[in-house]
DOPABA-488078 format. One record per residue (C-alpha): residue in one letter; z, x, y. Coordinates in steps of 0.5 Angstrom, whole numbers, padded with zeros to 4 digits, always signed. Each point is the difference from the previous one (the first is absolute). Layout:
aZXY;...
// end
This chain:
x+0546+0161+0367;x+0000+0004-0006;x+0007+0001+0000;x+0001-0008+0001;x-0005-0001-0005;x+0002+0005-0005;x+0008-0003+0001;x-0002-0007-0002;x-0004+0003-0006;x+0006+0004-0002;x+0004-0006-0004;x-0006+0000-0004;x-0001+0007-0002;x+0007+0001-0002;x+0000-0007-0003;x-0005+0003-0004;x+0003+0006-0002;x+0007-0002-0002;x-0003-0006-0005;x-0005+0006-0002;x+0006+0005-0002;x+0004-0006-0003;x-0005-0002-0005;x-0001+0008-0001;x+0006+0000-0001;x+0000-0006-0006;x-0005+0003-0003;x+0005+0007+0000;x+0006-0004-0002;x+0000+0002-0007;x-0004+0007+0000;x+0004+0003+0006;x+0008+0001+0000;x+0002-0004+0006;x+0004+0006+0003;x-0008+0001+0003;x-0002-0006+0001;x+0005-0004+0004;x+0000+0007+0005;x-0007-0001+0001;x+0000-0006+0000;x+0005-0001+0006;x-0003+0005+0004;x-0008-0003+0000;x+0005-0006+0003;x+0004+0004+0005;x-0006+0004+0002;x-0005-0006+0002;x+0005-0005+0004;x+0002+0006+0003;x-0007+0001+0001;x-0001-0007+0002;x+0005+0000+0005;x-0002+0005+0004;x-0008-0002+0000;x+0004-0006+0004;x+0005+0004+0003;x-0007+0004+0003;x-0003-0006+0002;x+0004-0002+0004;x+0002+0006+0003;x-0007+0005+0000;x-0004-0005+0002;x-0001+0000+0009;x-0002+0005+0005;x+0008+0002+0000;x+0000+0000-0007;x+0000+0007-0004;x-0006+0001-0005;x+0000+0000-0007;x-0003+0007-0002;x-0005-0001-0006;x+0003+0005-0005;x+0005-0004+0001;x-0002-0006-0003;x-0004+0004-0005;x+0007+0003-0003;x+0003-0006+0000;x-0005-0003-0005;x-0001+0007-0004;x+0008-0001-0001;x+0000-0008-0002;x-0006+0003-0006;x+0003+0006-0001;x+0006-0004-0002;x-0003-0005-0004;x-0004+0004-0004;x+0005+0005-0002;x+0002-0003-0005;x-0006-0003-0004;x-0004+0006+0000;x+0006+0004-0002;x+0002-0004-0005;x-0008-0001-0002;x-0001+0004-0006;x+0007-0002-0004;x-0003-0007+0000;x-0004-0003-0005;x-0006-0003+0001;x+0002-0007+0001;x+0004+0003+0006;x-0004+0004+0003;x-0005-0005+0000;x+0004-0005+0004;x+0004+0005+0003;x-0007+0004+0003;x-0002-0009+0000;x+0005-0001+0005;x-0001+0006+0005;x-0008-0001+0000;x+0002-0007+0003;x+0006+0002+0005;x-0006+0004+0003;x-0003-0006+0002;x+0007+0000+0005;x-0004+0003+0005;x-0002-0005+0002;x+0007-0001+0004;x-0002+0007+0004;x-0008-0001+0002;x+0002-0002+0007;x+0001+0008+0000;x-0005+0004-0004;x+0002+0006-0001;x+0007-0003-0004;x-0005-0004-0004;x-0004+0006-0002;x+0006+0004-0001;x+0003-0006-0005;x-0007+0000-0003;x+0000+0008-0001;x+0007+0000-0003;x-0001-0007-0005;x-0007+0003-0002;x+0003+0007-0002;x+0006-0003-0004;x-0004-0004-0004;x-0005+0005-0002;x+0006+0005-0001;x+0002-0006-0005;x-0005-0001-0004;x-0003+0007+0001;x+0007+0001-0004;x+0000-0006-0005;x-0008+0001-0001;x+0001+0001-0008;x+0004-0006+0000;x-0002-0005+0004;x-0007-0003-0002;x-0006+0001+0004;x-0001-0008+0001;x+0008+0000+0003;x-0001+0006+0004;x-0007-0003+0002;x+0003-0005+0002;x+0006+0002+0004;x-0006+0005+0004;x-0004-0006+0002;x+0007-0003+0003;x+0001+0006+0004;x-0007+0001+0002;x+0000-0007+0003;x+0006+0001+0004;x-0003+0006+0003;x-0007-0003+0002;x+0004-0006+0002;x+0005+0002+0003;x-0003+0005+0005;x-0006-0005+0001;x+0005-0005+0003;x+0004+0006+0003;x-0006+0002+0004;x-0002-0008+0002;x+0008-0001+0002;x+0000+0006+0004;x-0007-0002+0004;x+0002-0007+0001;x+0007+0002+0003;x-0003+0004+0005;x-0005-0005+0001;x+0006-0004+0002;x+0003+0005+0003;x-0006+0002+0004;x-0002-0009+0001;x+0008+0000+0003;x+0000+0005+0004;x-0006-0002+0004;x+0002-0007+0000;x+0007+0003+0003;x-0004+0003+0005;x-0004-0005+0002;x+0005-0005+0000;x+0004+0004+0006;x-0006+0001+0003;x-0001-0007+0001;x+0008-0001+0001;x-0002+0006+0007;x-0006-0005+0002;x+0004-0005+0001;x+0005+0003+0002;x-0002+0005+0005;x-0008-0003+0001;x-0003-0005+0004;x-0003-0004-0006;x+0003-0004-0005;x-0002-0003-0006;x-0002-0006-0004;x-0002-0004-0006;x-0002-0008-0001;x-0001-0002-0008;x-0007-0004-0001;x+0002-0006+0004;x+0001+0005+0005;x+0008-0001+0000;x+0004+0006+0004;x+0004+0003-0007;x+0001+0006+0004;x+0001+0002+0008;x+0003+0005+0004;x+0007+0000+0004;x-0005+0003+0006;x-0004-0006-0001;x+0005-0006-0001;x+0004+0003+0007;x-0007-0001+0004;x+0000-0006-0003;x+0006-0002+0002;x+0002-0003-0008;x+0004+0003-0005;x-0004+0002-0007;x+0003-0006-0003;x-0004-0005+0004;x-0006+0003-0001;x+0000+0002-0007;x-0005-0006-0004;x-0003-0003+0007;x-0007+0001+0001;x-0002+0006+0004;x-0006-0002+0005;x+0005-0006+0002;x+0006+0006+0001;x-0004+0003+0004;x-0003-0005+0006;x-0004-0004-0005;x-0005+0006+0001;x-0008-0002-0002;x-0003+0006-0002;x+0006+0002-0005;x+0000-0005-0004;x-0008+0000+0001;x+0001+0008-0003;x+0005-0002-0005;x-0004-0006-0003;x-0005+0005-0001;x+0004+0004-0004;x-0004+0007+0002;x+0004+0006+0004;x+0000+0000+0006;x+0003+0005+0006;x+0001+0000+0007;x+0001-0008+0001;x+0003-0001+0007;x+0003-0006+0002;x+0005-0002+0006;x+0007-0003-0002;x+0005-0004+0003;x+0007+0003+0000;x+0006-0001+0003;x-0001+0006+0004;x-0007-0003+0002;x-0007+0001-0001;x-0001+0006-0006;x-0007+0003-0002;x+0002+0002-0007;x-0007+0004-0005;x+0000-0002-0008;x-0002+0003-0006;x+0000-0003-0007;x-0003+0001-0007;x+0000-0004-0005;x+0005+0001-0007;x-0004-0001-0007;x+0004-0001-0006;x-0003+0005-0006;x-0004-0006-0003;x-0003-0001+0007;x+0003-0006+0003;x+0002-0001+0007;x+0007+0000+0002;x+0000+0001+0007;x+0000+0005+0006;x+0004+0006+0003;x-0001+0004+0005;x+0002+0003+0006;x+0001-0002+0008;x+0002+0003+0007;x+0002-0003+0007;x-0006+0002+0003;x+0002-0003+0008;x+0002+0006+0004;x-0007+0003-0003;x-0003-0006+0002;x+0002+0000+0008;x-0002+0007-0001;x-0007-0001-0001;x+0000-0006+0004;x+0003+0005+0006;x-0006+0005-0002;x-0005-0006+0000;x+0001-0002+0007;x+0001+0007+0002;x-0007+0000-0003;x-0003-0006+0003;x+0004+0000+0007;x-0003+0005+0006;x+0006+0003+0002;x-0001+0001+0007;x-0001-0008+0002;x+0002-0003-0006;x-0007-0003-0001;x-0003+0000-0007;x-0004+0007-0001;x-0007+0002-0002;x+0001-0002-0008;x+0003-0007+0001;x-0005-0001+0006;x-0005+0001-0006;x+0004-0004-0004;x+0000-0006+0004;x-0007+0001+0002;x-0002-0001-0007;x+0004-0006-0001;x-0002-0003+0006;x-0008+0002-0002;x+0001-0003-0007;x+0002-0007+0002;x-0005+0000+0006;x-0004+0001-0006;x+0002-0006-0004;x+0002-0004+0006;x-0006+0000+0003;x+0004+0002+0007;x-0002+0007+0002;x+0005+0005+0003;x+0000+0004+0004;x+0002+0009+0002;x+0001+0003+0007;x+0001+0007+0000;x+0004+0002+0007;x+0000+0006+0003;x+0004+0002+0006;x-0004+0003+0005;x+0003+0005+0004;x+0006+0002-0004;x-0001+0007-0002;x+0002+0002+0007;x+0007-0003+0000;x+0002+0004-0005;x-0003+0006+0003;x+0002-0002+0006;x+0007-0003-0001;x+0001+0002-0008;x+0000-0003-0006;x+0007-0004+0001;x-0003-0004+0006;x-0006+0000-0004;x+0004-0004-0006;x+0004-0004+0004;x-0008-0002+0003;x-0002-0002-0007;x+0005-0004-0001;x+0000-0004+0006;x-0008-0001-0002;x+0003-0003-0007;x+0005-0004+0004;x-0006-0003+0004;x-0005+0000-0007;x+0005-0004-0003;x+0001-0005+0006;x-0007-0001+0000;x-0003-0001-0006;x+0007-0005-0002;x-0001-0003-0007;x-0008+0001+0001;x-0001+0006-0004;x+0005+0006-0002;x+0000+0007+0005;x+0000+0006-0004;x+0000+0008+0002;x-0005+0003-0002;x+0003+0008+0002;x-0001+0003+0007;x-0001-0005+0005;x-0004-0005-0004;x+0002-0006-0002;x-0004-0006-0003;x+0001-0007-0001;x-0001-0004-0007;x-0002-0007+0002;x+0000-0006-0006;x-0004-0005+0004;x-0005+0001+0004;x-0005-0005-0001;x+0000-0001+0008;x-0002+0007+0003;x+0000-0003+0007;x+0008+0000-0003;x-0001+0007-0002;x-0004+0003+0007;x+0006-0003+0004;x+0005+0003-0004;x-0003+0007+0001;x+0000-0002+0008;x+0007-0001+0000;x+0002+0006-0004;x-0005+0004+0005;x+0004-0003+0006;x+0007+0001-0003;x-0001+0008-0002;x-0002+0001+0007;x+0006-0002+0004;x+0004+0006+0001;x+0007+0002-0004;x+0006+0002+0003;x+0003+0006-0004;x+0006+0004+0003;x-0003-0003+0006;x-0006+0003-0001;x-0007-0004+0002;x-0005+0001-0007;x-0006-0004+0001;x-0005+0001-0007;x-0006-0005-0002;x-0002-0002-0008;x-0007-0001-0002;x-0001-0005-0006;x-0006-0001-0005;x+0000-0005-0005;x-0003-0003-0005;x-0001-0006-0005;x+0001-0001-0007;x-0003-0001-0004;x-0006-0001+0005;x+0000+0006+0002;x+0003+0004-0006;x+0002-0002-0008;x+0004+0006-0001;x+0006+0001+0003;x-0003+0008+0001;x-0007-0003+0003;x+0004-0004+0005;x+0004+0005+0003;x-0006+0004+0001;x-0003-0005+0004;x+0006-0001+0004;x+0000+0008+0001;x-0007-0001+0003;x+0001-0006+0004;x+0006+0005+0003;x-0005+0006+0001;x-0004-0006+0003;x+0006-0002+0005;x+0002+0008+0002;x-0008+0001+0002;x+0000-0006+0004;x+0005+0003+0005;x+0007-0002-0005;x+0005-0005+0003;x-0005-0006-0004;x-0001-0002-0006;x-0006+0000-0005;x-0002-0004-0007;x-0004+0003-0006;x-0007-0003+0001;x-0007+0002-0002;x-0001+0005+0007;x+0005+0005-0004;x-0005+0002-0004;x-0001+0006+0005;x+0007+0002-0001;x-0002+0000-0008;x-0006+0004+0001;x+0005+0005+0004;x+0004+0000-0005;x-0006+0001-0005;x-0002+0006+0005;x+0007+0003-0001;x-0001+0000-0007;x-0005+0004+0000;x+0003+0004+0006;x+0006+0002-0006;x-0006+0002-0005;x-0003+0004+0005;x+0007+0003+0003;x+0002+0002-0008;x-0007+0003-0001;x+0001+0005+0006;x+0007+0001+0000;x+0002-0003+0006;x+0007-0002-0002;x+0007+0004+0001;x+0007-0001-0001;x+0006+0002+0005;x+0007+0001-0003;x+0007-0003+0003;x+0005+0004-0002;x+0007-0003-0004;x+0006+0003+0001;x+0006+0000-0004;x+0006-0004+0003;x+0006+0005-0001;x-0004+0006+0002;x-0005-0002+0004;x-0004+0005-0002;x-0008-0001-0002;x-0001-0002-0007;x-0007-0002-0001;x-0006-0005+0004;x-0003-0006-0001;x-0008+0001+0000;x-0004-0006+0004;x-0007-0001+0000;x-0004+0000+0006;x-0007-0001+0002;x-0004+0002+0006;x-0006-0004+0000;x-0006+0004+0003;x-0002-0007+0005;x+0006-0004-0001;x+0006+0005+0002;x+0006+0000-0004;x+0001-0007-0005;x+0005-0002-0002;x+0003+0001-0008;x+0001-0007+0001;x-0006-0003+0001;x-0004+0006-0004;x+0005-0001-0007;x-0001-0007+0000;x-0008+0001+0000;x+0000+0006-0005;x+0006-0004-0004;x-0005-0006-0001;x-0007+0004+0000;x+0003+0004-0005;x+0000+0007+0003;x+0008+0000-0001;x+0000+0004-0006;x-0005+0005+0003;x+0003+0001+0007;x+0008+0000-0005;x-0003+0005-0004;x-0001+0004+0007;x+0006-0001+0003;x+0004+0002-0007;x-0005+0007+0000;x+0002+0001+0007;x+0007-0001+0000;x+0000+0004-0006;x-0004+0006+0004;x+0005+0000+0005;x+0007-0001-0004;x-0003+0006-0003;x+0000+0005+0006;x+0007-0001+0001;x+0006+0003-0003;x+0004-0004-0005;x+0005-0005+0002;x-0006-0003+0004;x-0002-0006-0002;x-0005-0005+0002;x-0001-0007-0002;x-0006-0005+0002;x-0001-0007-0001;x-0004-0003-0006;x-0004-0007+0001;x+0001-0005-0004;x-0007-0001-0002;x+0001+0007-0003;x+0007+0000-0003;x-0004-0005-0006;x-0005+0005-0001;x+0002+0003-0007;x-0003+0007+0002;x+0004+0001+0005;x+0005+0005-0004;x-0006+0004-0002;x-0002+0001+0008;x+0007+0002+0002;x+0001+0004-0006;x-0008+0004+0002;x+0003+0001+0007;x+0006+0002-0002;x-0003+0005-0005;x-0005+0003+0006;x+0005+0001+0004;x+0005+0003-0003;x+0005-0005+0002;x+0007-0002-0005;x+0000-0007+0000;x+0007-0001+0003;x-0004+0001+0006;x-0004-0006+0001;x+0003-0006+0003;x-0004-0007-0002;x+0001-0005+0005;x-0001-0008-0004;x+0002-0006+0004;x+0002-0006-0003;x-0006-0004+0000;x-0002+0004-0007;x+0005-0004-0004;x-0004-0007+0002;x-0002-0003-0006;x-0001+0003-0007;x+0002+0007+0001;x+0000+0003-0007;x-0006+0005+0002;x+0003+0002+0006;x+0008+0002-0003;x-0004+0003-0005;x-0004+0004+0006;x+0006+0002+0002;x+0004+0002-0006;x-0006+0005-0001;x+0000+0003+0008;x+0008+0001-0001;x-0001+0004-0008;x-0004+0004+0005;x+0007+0001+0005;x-0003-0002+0005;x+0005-0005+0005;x-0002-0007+0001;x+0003-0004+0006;x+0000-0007+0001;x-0002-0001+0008;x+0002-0005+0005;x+0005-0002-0004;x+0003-0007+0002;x-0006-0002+0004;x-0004-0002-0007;x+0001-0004-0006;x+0008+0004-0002;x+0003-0002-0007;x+0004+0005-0005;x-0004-0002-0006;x-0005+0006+0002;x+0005+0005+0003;x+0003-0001-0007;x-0007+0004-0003;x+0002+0006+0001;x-0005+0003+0004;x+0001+0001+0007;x+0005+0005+0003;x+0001-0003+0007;x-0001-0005+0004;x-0002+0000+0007;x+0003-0005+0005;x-0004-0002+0005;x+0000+0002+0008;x+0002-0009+0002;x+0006+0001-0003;x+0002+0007+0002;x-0001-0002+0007;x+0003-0006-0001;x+0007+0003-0003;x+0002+0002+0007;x+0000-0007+0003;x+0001-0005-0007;x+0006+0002-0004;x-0004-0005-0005;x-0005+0006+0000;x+0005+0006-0001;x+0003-0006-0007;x-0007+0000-0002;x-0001+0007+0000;x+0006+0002-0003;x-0003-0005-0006;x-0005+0004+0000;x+0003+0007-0001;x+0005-0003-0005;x-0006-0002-0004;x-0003+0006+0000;x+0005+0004-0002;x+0001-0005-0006;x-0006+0002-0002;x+0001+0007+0001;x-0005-0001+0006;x+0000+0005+0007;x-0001-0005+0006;x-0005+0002+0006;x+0000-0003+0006;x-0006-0001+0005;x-0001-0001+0007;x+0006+0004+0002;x-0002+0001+0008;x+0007+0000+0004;x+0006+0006-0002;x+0004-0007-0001;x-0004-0002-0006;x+0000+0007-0004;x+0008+0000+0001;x+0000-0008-0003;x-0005+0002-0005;x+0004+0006-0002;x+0007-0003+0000;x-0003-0006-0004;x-0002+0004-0006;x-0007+0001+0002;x-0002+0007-0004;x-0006+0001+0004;x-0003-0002+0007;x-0007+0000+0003;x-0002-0002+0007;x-0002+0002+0007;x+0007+0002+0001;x-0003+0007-0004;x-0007+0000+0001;x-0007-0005+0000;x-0005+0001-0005;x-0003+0008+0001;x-0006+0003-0002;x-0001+0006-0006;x+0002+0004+0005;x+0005-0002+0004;x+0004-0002-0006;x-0001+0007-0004;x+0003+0003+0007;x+0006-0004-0001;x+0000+0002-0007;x+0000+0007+0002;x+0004+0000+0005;x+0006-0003-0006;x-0002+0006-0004;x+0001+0004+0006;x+0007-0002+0002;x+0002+0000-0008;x-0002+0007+0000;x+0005+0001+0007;x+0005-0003-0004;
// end
C-alpha cells in the first residue's frame, strides 16, 4: 500500500520539483552562465521522471506475495540523490549571490521542502527530504548571514520550520491511517472468505430483508432449498417466502435479535426444518434498516431428536410407553380430571409368578412373556386408557375416564383373567398370574406422586391378599402407611447401628476380559425384617430424607474399599437423585477421597436420566464440580428414561451404560442390535466408553463386544460379591499378573 500510495503521489513530487528548479532557474538567468544552469536544470527533470516512472514501475511489480520487496535504503537513497541534485546548485552558488538573490533563492528552497508532502506515504523519505532541505537552507543563510537581512531570513526559517512540523505531522497521520486501511482491508478480506467458506462448505446460509423486511440478500444454498433462483426472490417479502410463517414475522416486527428460531418449510424435496437467527441493522444515526442473520437446515438434526424421543418414551422390549411417559399421561390425565370434574384412574400390574420363568426357562422366553402380557394389556384396555411398562415385569395402565368404577373393576377382572391364560413360546406352556392396585384422581391423590403412592399401596394390598386380585386405594390402607412410617424409622435406626453393607459386581473389560473394577451396591439386613430391598428401602430414605446421609456412607465405604485394591481397580456406585441436587455433594466426595487416599479416577458415579427433569442448573453445576475432582460420571439405564442429546452435549459424563432389555433383546430383535449401535456411535461422538448391563449367556458378551461395547457387566462374570469374596478376585488378578 505504500508503494501504491507512494506512485500515485510521485507526479506531484516531481511536479514540484521541476517547477521549483525552473523558477530557480529564472531567478539565476542573469547572475549565473547558462553553461551551469541548463546542466543542472536538465538533470532535476531526468533525475524525477525517471524517479516517477520507477515508483509506478514498483507499484505494479513489488506489490503482491510474488513480488520482490523494495528495501528501505532504497527508497531513502533515491531521495537523498533527488536533494542532492536540487541542492547542489543553489547552496554552492549561494555565497556569490547578492542579497536579493539569496533571499529568493534560499525562499525557493524553503518552500520545495514543503514537497515532501508527496513522500509522506513512507516516513522515512519524508524525513530524509526534511533533514536535506533543512540543512540546505541553514547552510544558505548561515553563508548569506552578513547579507541577508534578519526579517528576510526570519522569514525564510519560519517557512522551513512550518514545512517540517507540517510535513512530518501529516507523514505520521498518513502512515497510521494507511495502516488502519491495510489492517480494516485485510480483516474485511478475511471475513469475507470466511463467509465465501460458510456457505460454501457449512450447513448454514445467510440472509438480509431491508425495513419492509424485503429479501436484499440470500444465499445460493438457500434459493436451491427453496426451489427459486435468487432473482425471484430478492425484494419479496421474507415470512411470505417462507411459508407465511407467524412468529417470523412476529419477531421481525419486533425489531429485536433473536436466535434459534425454527420453523418447518414446504420444499420440492418435502417437509424441511430450518433454525434462524438474525439482528437487527442500525444505521450511524440510529434508524432501522433491517435484519441479517443466518440460517441452517436443521431437518436430519430434528429426525434425530425425534428418534431419541421416542427411544425416550417408548419401552424397548413391548413397544409400550415407559415409566417417564406413564408419568406423563398420568399427569395429563390428572389435570383434566381436575378441570373436568371427571376423575381418572392408575393401575399398577404386577405379574405374579414371573421370576421363575426366567430362572426357569431364561431371560429370552421371559421377554417373549412380557410382550405377550403387553399384547393382551393392550387388547383389553382398547381405547379406554394407555398401557405402559414400568420395567421388570410391571405394567401400569392410565385410564382418562373413569367416572364409572364398576367400568373400571371390571377391567381389572379381565385383564386378571386374560394374564392367567397360558402362552405358548417355542412350545413351552408358561402360566403366570398379575396383580393390580389402582387408584383414583384426584380423589385419591392430586399430585401425580401421591396417586402412584397410593396405587402402590393398593398393589401391596393385592400381593398380601394372596395375588391373582385387584385392590383400590382406600382408607384401610393407612396401615400400609403406617408401615411405611415403621420402615422410616427402621432406615434411622439401621443408619445408626450401622446395619447396612455394600456387595461388589465386577466390570470386565470387553477386549481383554480381564477385571477391571466393581460396581458397590447397597444391602441391608434388617434384624426383624431379613434382607430388604434397595427398592422398597431407597424410595423411603429418598422421600424421608435420609438419602444424603445413607449416600455419603455408601461414598465413604466404597471409597474404603477402592482403596485396599491395587491401582487399575476401580469402583463405581450409584448416586440417588435426590443427592445429586445437593450443592454439598462434591466436598463429601472430595472428604472420603482424602480419607482414603484414593485418586479421583477411580471412582465411578452412576446418575440416571431422571436427574435432568425440570430445572437442572444446579444439578449440571454438581456435576462439573464431581469431574473437576476426576472423578467418572456415568449415565445409567441409558434408553430406559428421559434420553436426548441436549445433556450429552454438557461434557460431563465419560460413559454411558445400556441397559440389561436391550442387551438381552439384541440376540432376537435386529431393531435392538440398531438401537444399540446407535447408541455406541453416540457415545463415541461424545468421547464417551459404553458399558453394557445384564450380560448373562456367552452369546451376549460376543455381541456386546463386537458392537462396540468397552465394557461388560453381568452374571456372565459374577453376581454381586461381598468384601471379601470381591478382594479374593482382586487378589487373584494380582496373583496371575505376577505369574505372567
Amino acid at each position: 500500500m505504500q508503494l501504491i500510495s507512494r506512485a500515485q503521489l510521485a507526479p506531484f513530487f516531481a511536479a514540484a520539483n521541476i517547477v521549483a528548479a525552473l523558477m530557480m532557474c529564472a531567478n539565476l538567468w542573469d547572475i549565473v552562465t547558462f553553461e551551469l544552469v541548463a546542466p543542472w536544470a536538465l538533470a532535476v527533470v531526468a533525475v524525477n521522471l525517471t524517479a516517477m516512472q520507477l515508483a509506478r514501475h514498483q507499484s505494479i511489480t513489488c506489490v503482491g506475495r510474488s513480488g520482490r520487496r523494495v528495501p528501505n535504503w532504497l527508497l531513502v537513497g533515491e531521495v537523498a540523490v533527488r536533494a542532492a541534485i536540487w541542492l547542489s546548485l543553489p547552496v554552492y552558488l549561494f555565497p556569490t549571490f547578492d542579497a536579493g538573490t539569496q533571499v529568493i533563492a534560499a525562499s525557493i528552497t524553503a518552500g520545495l521542502g514543503i514537497g515532501a508532502l508527496g513522500l509522506v506515504v513512507v516516513p522515512p523519505c519524508a524525513t530524509t527530504w526534511m533533514v536535506a532541505f533543512t540543512v540546505g537552507v541553514g547552510g544558505s543563510l548561515l553563508l548569506g548571514r552578513h547579507s541577508i537581512p534578519f526579517q528576510h531570513m526570519l522569514s525564510i526559517l519560519f517557512t522551513i520550520g512550518v514545512a517540517v512540523v507540517g510535513v512530518m505531522t501529516v507523514a505520521r497521520w498518513a502512515f497510521h491511517q494507511l495502516k488502519t486501511n491495510v489492517d480494516v482491508g485485510s480483516q474485511s478480506e478475511g471475513a469475507s472468505l470466511l463467509l465465501q467458506e460458510y456457505e460454501q462448505r457449512g450447513v448454514g446460509w445467510l440472509w438480509q430483508v431491508d425495513s419492509e423486511n424485503r429479501v436484499t440478500y440470500i444465499s445460493s444454498r438457500m434459493t436451491a432449498l427453496l426451489g427459486k433462483p435468487a432473482s425471484q426472490l430478492i425484494g419479496h417479502s421474507l415470512p411470505a417466502l417462507l411459508g407465511g410463517n407467524a412468529e417470523l414475522g412476529r419477531v421481525l416486527l419486533e425489531k429485536q435479535p433473536f436466535n434459534s428460531l425454527e420453523m418447518e418449510l414446504g420444499t420440492a424435496r418435502g417437509p424441511r426444518w430450518i433454525s434462524m437467527a438474525g439482528d437487527p441493522i442500525i444505521d450511524t444515526a440510529g434508524r432501522f434498516e433491517g435484519f441479517r442473520g443466518v440460517g441452517s437446515d436443521i431437518t436430519e438434526i430434528r429426525q434425530t431428536q425425534e428418534r431419541l424421543t421416542h427411544l425416550a418414551n417408548v419401552d424397548v422390549l413391548s413397544g409400550l410407553p415407559n415409566r417417564g411417559r406413564v408419568r406423563q399421561l398420568l399427569g395429563e390425565a390428572l389435570r383434566g380430571a381436575t378441570s373436568g370434574n371427571v376423575p381418572c384412574a392408575i393401575m399398577f400390574l404386577d405379574l405374579d409368578g414371573f421370576k421363575p420363568v426366567n430362572d426357569t426357562f431364561g431371560h429370552p422366553k421371559g421377554d417373549a412373556v412380557l410382550r405377550a402380557v403387553a399384547k393382551r394389556l393392550v387388547d383389553e384396555v382398547g381405547a379406554d386408557g394407555h398401557v405402559g411398562r414400568m420395567g421388570g415385569d410391571e405394567f401400569a395402565i392410565v385410564i382418562t375416564d373413569a367416572q364409572s368404577r364398576k367400568q373400571v373393576e371390571l377391567l381389572a377382572d379381565r385383564i386378571i383373567n386374560s394374564i392367567k391364560e397360558p402362552y405358548q413360546i417355542d412350545q413351552t406352556e408358561i402360566r403366570i398370574g398379575v396383580s393390580i392396585g389402582c387408584a383414583f384422581g384426584p380423589i385419591d391423590g392430586a399430585t401425580v406422586d401421591d396417586l402412584i403412592l397410593k396405587a402402590d399401596l393398593a398393589l401391596y394390598q393385592a400381593k398380601d391378599a394372596g395375588r391373582g386380585c385387584a385392590r383400590y386405594f382406600s382408607s384401610e390402607l393407612q396401615s400400609e402407611q403406617e408401615d411405611r412410617v415403621r420402615l422410616e424409622s427402621d432406615l434411622r435406626s439401621a443408619i445408626a447401628s450401622k446395619q447396612f453393607h455394600l456387595v461388589f459386581q465386577p466390570l470386565v473389560n470387553a477386549k481383554t476380559q480381564k477385571l477391571i473394577g466393581f460396581e458397590a451396591l447397597i444391602r441391608w439386613n434388617h434384624p426383624q425384617r431379613g434382607f430388604v430391598p434397595p427398592n422398597v428401602f431407597i424410595p423411603v430414605a429418598e422421600e424421608s430424607g435420609l438419602m444424603p446421609t445413607i449416600g455419603a456412607w455408601v461414598i465413604d465405604e466404597a471409597c474404603r474399599a477402592a482403596a485396599s485394591w491395587p491401582e487399575p481397580i476401580t469402583v463405581a456406585l450409584n448416586i440417588s437423585p435426590k443427592q445429586i441436587v445437593l450443592p454439598n455433594l462434591p466436598n463429601v466426595v472430595s472428604e472420603a477421597l482424602a480419607r482414603h487416599k484414593l485418586p479421583g479416577n477411580r471412582l465411578e458415579l452412576e446418575v440416571t436420566e431422571g436427574v435432568f427433569l425440570g430445572d437442572n442448573g444446579s444439578t449440571l453445576d454438581v456435576l462439573k464440580r464431581l469431574r473437576a475432582l476426576g472423578v467418572g460420571i456415568a449415565l445409567d439405564d441409558f434408553g430406559t428414561g428421559y434420553s436426548s442429546i441436549g445433556y450429552l452435549n454438557k461434557a460431563v459424563f465419560h460413559k454411558l451404560k445400556i441397559d440389561g432389555s436391550f442387551v438381552r433383546e439384541a440376540g432376537t430383535r435386529p431393531e435392538n442390535v440398531a438401537i444399540i449401535q446407535s447408541i455406541v456411535q453416540l457415545a463415541k461422538s461424545f468421547r464417551m466408553s459404553v458399558t453394557a448391563e445384564g450380560v448373562e449367556t456367552a452369546e451376549d458378551f460376543e455381541r456386546m463386544r463386537e458392537l462396540g461395547c468397552d465394557i461388560i457387566q453381568g452374571y456372565l462374570f459374577g453376581k454381586p460379591l461381598s468384601y471379601d469374596r470381591a478382594n479374593q478376585m482382586v487378589v487373584g488378578l494380582g496373583a496371575r499378573r505376577m505369574a505372567g
